[in-house]
MISE-446852 format. One record per residue (C-alpha): residue in one letter; x, y, z. Coordinates in steps of 0.05 Angstrom, whole numbers, padded with zeros to 5 digits, always signed. Last residue first. Layout:
BEGIN
AXYZ
...
# end
This chain:
BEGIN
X+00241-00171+00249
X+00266-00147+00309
X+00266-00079+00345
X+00182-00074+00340
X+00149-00116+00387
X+00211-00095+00444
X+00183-00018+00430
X+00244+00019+00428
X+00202+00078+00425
X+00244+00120+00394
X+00194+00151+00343
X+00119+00159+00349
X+00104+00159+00281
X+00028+00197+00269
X-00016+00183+00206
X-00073+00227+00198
X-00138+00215+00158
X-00194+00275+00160
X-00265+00296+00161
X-00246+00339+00231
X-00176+00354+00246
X-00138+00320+00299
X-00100+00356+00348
X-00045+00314+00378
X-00024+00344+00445
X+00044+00362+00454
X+00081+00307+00494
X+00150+00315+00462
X+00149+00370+00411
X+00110+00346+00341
X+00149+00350+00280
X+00109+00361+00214
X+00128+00307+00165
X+00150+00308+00084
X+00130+00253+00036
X+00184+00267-00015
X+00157+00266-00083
X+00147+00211-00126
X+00188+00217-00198
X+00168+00242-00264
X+00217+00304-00274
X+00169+00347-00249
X+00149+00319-00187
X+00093+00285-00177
X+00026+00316-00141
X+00008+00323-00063
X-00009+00396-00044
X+00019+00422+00011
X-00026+00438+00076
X+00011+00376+00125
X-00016+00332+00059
X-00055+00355+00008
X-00111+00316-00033
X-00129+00317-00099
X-00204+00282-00129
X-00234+00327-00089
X-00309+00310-00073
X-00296+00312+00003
X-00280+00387-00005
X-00296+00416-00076
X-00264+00492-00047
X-00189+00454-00066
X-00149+00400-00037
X-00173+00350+00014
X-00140+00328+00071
X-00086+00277+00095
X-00047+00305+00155
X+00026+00272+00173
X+00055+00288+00233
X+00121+00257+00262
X+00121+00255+00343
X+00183+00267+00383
X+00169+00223+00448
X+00138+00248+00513
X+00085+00196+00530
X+00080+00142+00477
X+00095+00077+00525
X+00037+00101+00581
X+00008+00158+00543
X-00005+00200+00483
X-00059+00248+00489
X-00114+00256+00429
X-00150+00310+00425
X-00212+00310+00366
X-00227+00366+00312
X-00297+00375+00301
X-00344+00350+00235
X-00329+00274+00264
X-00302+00224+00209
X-00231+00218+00247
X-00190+00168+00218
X-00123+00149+00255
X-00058+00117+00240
X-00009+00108+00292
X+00067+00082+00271
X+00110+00060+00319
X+00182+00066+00325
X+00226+00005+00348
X+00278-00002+00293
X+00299+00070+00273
X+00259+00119+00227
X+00287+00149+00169
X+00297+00081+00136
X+00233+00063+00121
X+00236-00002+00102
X+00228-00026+00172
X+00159+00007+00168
X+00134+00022+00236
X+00107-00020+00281
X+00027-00009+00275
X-00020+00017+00307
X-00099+00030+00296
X-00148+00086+00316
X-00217+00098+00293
X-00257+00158+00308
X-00324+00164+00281
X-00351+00108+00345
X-00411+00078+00328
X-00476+00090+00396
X-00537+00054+00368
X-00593+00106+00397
X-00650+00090+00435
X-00637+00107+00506
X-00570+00148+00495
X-00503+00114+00505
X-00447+00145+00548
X-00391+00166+00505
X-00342+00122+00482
X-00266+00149+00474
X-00242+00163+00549
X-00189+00114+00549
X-00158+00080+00500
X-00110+00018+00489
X-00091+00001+00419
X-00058-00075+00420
X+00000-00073+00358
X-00004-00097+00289
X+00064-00121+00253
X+00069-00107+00186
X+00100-00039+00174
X+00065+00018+00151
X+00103+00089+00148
X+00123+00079+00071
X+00065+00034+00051
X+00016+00081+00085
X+00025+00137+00065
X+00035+00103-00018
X-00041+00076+00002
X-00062+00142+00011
X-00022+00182-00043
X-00067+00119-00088
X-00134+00131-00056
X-00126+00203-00066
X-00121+00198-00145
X-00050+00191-00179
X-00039+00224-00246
X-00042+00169-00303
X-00089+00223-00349
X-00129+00158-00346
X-00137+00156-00272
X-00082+00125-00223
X-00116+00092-00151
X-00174+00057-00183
X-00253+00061-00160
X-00278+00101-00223
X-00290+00048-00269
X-00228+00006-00283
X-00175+00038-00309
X-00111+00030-00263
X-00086-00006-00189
X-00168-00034-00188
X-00191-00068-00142
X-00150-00062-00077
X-00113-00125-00055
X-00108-00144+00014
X-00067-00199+00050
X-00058-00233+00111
X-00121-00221+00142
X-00116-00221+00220
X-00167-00178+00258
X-00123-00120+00258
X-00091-00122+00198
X-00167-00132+00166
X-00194-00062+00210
X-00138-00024+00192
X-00130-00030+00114
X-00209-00026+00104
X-00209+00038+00160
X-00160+00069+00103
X-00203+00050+00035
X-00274+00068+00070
X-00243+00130+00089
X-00211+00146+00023
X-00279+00142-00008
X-00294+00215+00014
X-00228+00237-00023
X-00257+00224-00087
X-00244+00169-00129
X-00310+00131-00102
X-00357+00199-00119
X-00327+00238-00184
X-00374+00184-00217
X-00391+00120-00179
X-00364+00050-00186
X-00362+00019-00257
X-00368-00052-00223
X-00353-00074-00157
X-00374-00022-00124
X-00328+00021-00063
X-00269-00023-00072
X-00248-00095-00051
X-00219-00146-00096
X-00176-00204-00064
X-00182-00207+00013
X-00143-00258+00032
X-00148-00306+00094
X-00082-00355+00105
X-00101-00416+00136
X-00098-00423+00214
X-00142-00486+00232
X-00166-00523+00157
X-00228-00548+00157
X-00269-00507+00214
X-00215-00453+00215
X-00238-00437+00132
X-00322-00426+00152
X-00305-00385+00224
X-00260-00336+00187
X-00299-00325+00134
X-00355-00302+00171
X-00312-00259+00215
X-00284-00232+00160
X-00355-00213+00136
X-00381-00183+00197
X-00323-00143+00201
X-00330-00111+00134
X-00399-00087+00150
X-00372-00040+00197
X-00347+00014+00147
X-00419+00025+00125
X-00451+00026+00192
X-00396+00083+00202
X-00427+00122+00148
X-00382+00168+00122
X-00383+00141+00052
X-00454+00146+00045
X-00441+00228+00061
X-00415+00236-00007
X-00479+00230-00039
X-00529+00181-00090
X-00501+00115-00077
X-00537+00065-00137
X-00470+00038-00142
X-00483-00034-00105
X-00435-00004-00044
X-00382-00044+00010
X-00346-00088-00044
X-00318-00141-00017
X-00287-00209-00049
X-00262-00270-00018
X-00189-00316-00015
X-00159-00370+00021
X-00088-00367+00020
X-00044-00430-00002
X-00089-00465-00031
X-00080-00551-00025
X-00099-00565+00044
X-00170-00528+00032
X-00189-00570-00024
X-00230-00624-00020
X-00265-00606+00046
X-00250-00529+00039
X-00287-00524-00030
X-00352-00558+00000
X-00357-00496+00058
X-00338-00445+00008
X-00393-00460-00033
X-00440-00473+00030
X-00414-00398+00051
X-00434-00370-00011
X-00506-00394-00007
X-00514-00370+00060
X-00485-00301+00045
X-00406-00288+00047
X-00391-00235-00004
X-00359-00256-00068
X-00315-00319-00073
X-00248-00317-00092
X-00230-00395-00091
X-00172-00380-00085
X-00097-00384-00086
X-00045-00429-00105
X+00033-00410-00110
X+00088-00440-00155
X+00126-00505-00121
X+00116-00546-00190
X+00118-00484-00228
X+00183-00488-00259
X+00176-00562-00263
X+00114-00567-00307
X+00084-00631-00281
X+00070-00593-00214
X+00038-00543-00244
X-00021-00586-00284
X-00031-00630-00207
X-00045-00568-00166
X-00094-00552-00233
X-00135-00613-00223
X-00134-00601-00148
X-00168-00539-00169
X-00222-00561-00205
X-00233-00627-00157
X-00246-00559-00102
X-00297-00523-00152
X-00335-00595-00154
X-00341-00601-00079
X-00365-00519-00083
X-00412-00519-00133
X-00403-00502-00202
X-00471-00472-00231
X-00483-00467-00305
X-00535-00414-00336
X-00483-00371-00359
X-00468-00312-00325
X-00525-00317-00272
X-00504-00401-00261
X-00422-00369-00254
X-00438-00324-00200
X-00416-00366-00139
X-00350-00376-00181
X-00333-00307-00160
X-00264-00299-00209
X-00232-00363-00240
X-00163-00411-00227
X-00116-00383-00182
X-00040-00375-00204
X+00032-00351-00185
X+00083-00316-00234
X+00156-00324-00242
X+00158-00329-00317
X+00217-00371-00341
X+00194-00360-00415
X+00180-00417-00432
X+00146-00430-00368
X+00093-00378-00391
X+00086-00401-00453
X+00073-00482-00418
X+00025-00442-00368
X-00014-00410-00425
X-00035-00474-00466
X-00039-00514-00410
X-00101-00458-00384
X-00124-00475-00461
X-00125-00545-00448
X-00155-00544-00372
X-00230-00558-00380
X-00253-00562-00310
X-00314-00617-00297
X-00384-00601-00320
X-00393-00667-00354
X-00393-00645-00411
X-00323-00606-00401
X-00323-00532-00377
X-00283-00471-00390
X-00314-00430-00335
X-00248-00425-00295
X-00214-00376-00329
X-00143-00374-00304
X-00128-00322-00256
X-00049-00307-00248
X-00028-00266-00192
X+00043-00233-00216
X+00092-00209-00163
X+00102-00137-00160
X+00166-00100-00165
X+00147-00046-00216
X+00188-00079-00270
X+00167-00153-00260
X+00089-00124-00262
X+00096-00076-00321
X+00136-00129-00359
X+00088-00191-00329
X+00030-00158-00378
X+00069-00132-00428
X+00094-00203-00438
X+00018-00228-00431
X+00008-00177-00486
X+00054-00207-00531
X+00037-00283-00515
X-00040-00255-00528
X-00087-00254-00492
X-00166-00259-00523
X-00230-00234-00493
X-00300-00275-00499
X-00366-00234-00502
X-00394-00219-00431
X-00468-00218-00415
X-00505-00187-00350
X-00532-00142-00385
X-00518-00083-00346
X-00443-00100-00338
X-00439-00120-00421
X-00469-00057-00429
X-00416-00017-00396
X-00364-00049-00427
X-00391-00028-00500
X-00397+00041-00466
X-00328+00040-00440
X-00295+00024-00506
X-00319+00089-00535
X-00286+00130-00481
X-00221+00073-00489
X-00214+00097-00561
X-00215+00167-00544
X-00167+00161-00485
X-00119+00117-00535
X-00124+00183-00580
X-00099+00222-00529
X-00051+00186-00508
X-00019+00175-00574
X-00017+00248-00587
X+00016+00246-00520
X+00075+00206-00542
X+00091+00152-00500
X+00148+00152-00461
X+00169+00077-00454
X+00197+00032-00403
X+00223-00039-00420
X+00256-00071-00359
X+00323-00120-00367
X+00342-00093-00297
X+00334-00019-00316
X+00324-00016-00393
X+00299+00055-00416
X+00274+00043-00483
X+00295+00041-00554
X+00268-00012-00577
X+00204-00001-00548
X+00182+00061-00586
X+00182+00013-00643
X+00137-00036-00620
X+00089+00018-00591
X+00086+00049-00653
X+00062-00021-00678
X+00014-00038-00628
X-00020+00029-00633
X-00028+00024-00708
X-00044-00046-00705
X-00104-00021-00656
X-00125+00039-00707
X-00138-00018-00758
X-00176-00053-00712
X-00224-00006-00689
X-00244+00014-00770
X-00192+00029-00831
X-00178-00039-00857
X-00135-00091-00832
X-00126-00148-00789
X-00067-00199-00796
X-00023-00141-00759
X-00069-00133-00710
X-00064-00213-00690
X+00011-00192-00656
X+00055-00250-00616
X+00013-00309-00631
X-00001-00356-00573
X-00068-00353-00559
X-00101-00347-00494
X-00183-00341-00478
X-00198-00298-00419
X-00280-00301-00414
X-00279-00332-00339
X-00225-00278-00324
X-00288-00222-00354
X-00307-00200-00277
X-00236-00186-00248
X-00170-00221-00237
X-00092-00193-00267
X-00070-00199-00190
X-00012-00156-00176
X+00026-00171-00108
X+00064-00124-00073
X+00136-00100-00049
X+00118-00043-00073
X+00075+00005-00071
X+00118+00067-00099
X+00134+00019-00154
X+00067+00028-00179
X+00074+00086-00189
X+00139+00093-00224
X+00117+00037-00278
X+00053+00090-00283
X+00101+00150-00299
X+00142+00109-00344
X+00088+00082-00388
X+00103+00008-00396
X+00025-00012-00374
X+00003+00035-00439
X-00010-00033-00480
X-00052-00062-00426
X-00093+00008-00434
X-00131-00016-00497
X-00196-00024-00484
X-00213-00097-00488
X-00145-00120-00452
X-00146-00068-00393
X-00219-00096-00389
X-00174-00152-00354
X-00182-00111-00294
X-00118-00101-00255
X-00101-00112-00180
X-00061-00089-00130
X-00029-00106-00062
X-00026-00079+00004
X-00007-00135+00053
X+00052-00151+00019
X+00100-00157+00081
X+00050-00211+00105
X+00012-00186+00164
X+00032-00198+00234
X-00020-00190+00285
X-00034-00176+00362
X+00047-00158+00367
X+00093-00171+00422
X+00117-00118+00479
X+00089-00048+00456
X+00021-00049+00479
X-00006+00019+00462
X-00027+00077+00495
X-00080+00131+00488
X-00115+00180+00522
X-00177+00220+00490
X-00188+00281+00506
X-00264+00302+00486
X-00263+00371+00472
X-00277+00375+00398
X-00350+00365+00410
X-00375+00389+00477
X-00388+00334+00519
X-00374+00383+00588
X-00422+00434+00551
X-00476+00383+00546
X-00460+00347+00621
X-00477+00424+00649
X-00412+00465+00670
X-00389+00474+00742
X-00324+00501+00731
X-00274+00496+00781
X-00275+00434+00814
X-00293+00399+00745
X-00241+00427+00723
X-00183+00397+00771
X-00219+00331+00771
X-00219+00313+00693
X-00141+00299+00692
X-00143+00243+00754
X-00206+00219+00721
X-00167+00214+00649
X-00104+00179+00691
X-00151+00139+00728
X-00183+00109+00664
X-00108+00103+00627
X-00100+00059+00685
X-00158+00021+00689
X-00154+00010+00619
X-00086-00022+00631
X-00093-00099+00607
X-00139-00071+00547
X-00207-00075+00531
X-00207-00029+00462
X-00160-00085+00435
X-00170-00058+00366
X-00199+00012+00365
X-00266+00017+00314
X-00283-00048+00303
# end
C-alpha cells in the first residue's frame, strides 16, 4: 500500500494539473514513450487532505521491546548506562515490552542477589563480581527524578562483551534446537528492569509466562502472584500480557493451548489484578500471536469469543524474513514490504467480527525473529522495511507498534553492544520528533506507470503524511509532516500542490555513510554524519530549508522526511 488514499476526491485535479504541465513539451519535443519515461523524470504531484484525519494513532505508536536474553547474558545489568537511558529517552513517550521467545521460561524469585550465594571462580563467580561493582557504582549515581544512572567503567564493558560473545552461542543453540532451559528474575533485576524503563519515560509491558500449566492444562498463576504482589509492593506502574506466540507452545513443548482455553487464561489473570488494588484498572494486552496462517487465525478466532472484551489491544507478531536472506537487495523488494498488509488485513477482519473497533497492536516486528542476519538487518538496507512498516500500519489503522528489539538481541536492535545507535534507531528518533499521530489522505498524480503485458507493476516510491509532531516545538500547530521512501536507483520529482503549494519546506535526507553503501551500519543525514555528541547527549537533528515551491528532489535508495510548515491544516491545529 504504497500511497494511502491513492483514489482521492481531487485526482482529477492533480490529473489536469500534470496534463496541463505535460502539454507545453510534448509540443516541442517529440521524444519516443522510452525517453518520455525516463527514470528520474517522472514528476510526480502531490497533495494532501488537510481537513480531518484518515487515522489517529496512539501517541505511543513507536514503542520498544527487550528480549529477556538480556537476563541470560548479562546486559539487564547495563540497562542504567547513561548513554542507553539517553537513548531511549529520545523515543519517548513509549511503551517497553520485556516479551520475546524465552517469556514462557521466565521463572521469578524474590531474593534481591543469588550471585552472592554462588561462588567459585567459573560464570558465576564473574556474575557476583558484576553485580556487586554495579551495587556500588550505584550509590553514587546521578538521580534525576528518583532515577539511578551509572557510568560504567569500560574495563567492565569489555569484559561484559566477552561474557555475552560466549553467552550468544549457548543462545544460539537453544534457537536451533528448538529447546529453552528455564531463566530466573530476580526482585533486583526486575528493579533494574522498571529503573531503565521509569527513567527513560517508557511504560513497562509486562509478559508473564504463560506455559506454566496445571494437570489439567489450565494456567498456573502462583508464580505470576508471586511477581505481581512484588511488584505492587513496590507501587510499580507497569501493565501486563500473559505469554509470547502461544501458537508455538505444542513445538516448544509438546502441549498445545488453543484459543477458547488461552482466553479462560486470561480472564483468570483479569480477575488476579483486580484483587490487587493497584492493578485493578492496570492494562491487558494480548494474545501475541505470530503471523496469521489458518491455524493462527482459529487461535485467535476462539480467544476473541471468551476474551476479546476483556484486552485492551489486540496484539500479533511480524517478522518479514526466516534468516536464510543471502543479500541486501531482499530488503528492497517491494513484494517484501507488501506482505505486511495482507496480514493486518487478516487481523483486522478476525478481531471486528467479535469485537467491532478493538485496538490492533503489532508487538514484535523486525527483519527475523531470531538472531537476524549479520551486518545485513542493522544495516541501512533494513531501514526500509523498518520506515514503510511505520507508514503502512498508521495508515491502515494499528494503534501501536513495537520494534523487536530496543538493545541486544541478534542483529535486528536499534543500539549495538558498543551502545552507539544503529540506523534503525536515528530512524525511528526522525521520526518521533517530526511524527505526530494523526494520518492524513495522500493524493497523487502521475505516480503509476502504465502496466506492461506480463509484468506485476509495485510502486518503489511510497509516500505517507502525517500532522506534525505537536511535541515538536519548532514547528507551529498545523504543519505537516511527509515522509517518503524511494527504493528506485534514480532520483524522483516530487511537486507539492493543492494545500502544499508554495510553503517553506524543511528537508531531512537519510542516507548511508561511508564507500559500504546499503551495508552501512551509520547513516548521515542532509550529508552530516549522524553520531552523539560528545558529552553523551542526542544531537540536534538539523533541516535543509526548501524555498517556497522548489521542487523536491529525491535521491535514489533513500528515506526523506519533508515538514511542510504553515499549513494551518484544520486536521492538524487541535489536538
Amino acid at each position: 500500500m504504497p500511497c494511502p488514499g491513492a483514489a482521492p476526491p481531487g485526482a482529477l485535479a492533480l490529473l489536469a494539473l500534470l496534463a496541463h504541465l505535460a502539454l507545453p513539451s510534448q509540443a516541442a519535443h517529440r521524444r519516443p514513450p522510452a525517453a518520455a519515461a525516463a527514470p528520474g523524470r517522472t514528476l510526480v504531484l502531490l497533495d494532501v487532505g488537510p481537513r480531518s484525519p484518515r487515522r489517529v494513532t496512539s501517541e505511543r505508536f513507536l514503542s520498544l521491546q527487550i528480549d529477556p536474553a538480556v537476563l541470560h547474558d548479562g546486559w539487564l545489568d547495563f540497562l542504567s548506562s547513561r548513554r542507553l537511558v539517553t537513548l531511549a529517552r529520545g523515543l519517548a513517550p513509549a511503551f517497553l515490552r520485556f516479551a520475546g521467545k524465552r517469556t514462557d521460561f521466565l521463572q521469578f524469585q524474590n531474593v534481591k542477589n543469588p550471585a552472592k550465594s554462588r561462588g567459585g571462580p567459573g560464570p558465576d563467580y564473574y556474575l557476583k563480581n558484576y553485580e556487586d561493582d554495579i551495587i556500588r557504582s550505584d550509590i553514587a549515581l546521578d538521580k534525576q527524578k528518583g532515577c539511578k544512572i551509572a557510568q560504567h567503567p569500560d574495563i567492565m564493558l569489555e569484559l561484559q562483551r566477552e561474557k555475552a560473545a560466549q553467552m550468544h552461542l549457548v543462545l544460539l543453540k537453544e534457537q536451533f534446537s528448538n529447546t529453552y532451559t528455564n531463566l530466573t528474575l530476580t526482585a533486583r533485576s526486575l528493579d533494574k528492569l522498571y529503573n531503565f524503563a521509569d527513567c527513560s519515560g517508557l511504560h513497562l509491558i509486562f509478559a508473564l509466562n504463560g506455559l506454566r500449566r496445571n494437570p489439567n492444562n489450565s494456567w498456573n498463576s502462583s508464580n505470576a502472584l508471586s511477581l505481581l504482589k512484588y511488584s505492587a509492593s513496590k507501587k510499580y506502574n507497569i501493565s501486563w500480557e500473559l505469554g509470547n506466540e502461544p501458537n508455538n507452545y505444542r513445538a516448544l513443548t509438546g502441549r498445545a493451548v488453543n484459543g477458547t482455553q488461552l482466553g479462560k487464561d486470561y480472564m483468570q489473570l483479569k480477575s488476579l489484578l483486580q484483587q490487587i488494588r493497584i492493578y485493578s484498572r492496570a492494562s491487558l494486552y494480548g494474545p501475541n500471536i505470530g503471523r496469521p496462517r489458518k491455524n493462527v487465525v482459529s487461535l485467535l478466532d476462539g480467544f476473541m469469543k471468551v476474551a476479546g472484551s476483556t484486552v485492551d489491544a489486540v496484539t500479533w507478531q511480524h517478522y518479514y524474513l526466516d534468516g536464510r536472506v543471502a543479500k541486501v537487495t531482499d530488503f528492497l523488494k517491494t513484494r517484501l514490504l507488501d506482505t505486511l498488509s495482507d496480514q493486518i488485513r487478516k487481523i483486522q477482519k478476525a478481531v471486528n467480527a467479535h469485537v467491532p473497533g478493538k485496538k490492533i497492536w503489532l508487538e514484535g516486528i523486525g527483519a527475523t525473529s531470531e538472531g537476524s542476519i549479520t551486518n545485513l538487518s542493522d544495516s541501512y538496507a533494513a531501514s526500509f522495511l523498518w520506515l514503510n512498516a511505520l507508514g503502512m500500519l498508521a495508515s491502515q489503522g494499528i494503534d501501536v507498534i513495537m520494534r523487536h528489539s530496543f538493545f541486544d538481541h541478534g542483529h535486528s536492535h536499534l543500539v549495538d553492544q558498543d551502545f552507539n545507535p544503529l540506523p534503525d534507531y536515528w530512524l525511528s528518533l526522525l521520526y518521533k520528533r517530526l511524527v505526530g499521530p494523526r494520518v492524513l489522505a495522500v493524493h497523487v498524480a502521475g505516480l503509476q506507470r502504465k502496466p506492461r503485458p506480463g509484468r506485476v507493476i509495485r510502486d518503489k516510491l511510497r509516500i505517507y503524511a502525517h500532522c506534525t509532531s505537536h511535541h515538536n516545538h519548532s514547528y507551529v500547530r498545523g504543519s505537516i509532516t511527509l515522509y517518503i521512501i524511494n527504493l528506485h536507483r534514480s532520483r524522483k520529482k516530487i511537486k507539492l500542490v493543492g494545500t502544499l503549494r508554495d510553503k517553506l519546506v524543511h528537508q531531512y535526507v537519510l542516507q548511508p555513510y561511508g564507500q559500504e553503501g546499503l551495508h552501512s551500519r551509520s547513516v548521515q543525514l542532509n550529508g552530516q554524519l549522524l553520531t552523539m555528541e560528545d558529552d553523551g547527549t542526542l544531537p540536534n537533528l538539523k533541516p535543509r530549508s526548501l524555498r517556497p515551491g522548489r521542487t523536491l528532489v529525491i535521491p535514489p535508495l533513500t528515506m526523506s522526511f519533508y515538514v511542510v510548515k504553515n499549513v494551518n491544516a484544520l486536521a492538524c491545529r487541535y489536538r
